[in-house]
Residue, then its C-alpha position, 0 to 999 in steps of 0.5 A: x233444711x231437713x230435720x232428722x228424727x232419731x230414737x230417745x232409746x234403744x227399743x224395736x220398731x213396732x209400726x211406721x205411721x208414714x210413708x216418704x211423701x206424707x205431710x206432716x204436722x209436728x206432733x204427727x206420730x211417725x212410728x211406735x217404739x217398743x221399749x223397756x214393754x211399753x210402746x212409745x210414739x215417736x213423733x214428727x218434731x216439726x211440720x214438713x214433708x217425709x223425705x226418708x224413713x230409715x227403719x223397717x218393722x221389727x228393726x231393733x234400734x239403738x239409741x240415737x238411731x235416725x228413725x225419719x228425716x222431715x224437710 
């Protein structure tokens, strides 16, 4: 069952930490979120395997946006 991690708020991307294929564990940052200044991790809610990344660096991202799915 996969696990789609998506953005707590609006911001812009500022780096992917993995690439499809990368193990993760939960805790694992996937990318950093740029937001309100500050950046933020947005990390792996559980332990899997990256099955797709769904933004780019410099993306700007609405809240709710899905960022990564992990199976």
């Amino acid at each position: 069952m996969s696990e789609v991690i998506t953005s707590p708020m609006v911001g812009k991307i500022l780096d992917v930490k993995v690439s499809v294929g990368d193990q993760v564990s939960e805790g694992d940052e996937v990318v950093i979120l740029e937001a309100m200044k500050m950046e933020m991790p947005i990390v792996a809610p559980v332990d899997g395997t990256i099955k797709a990344i769904n933004v780019t660096v410099g993306q700007s991202v609405e809240s709710d946006t899905a960022i990564a799915e992990i199976e």
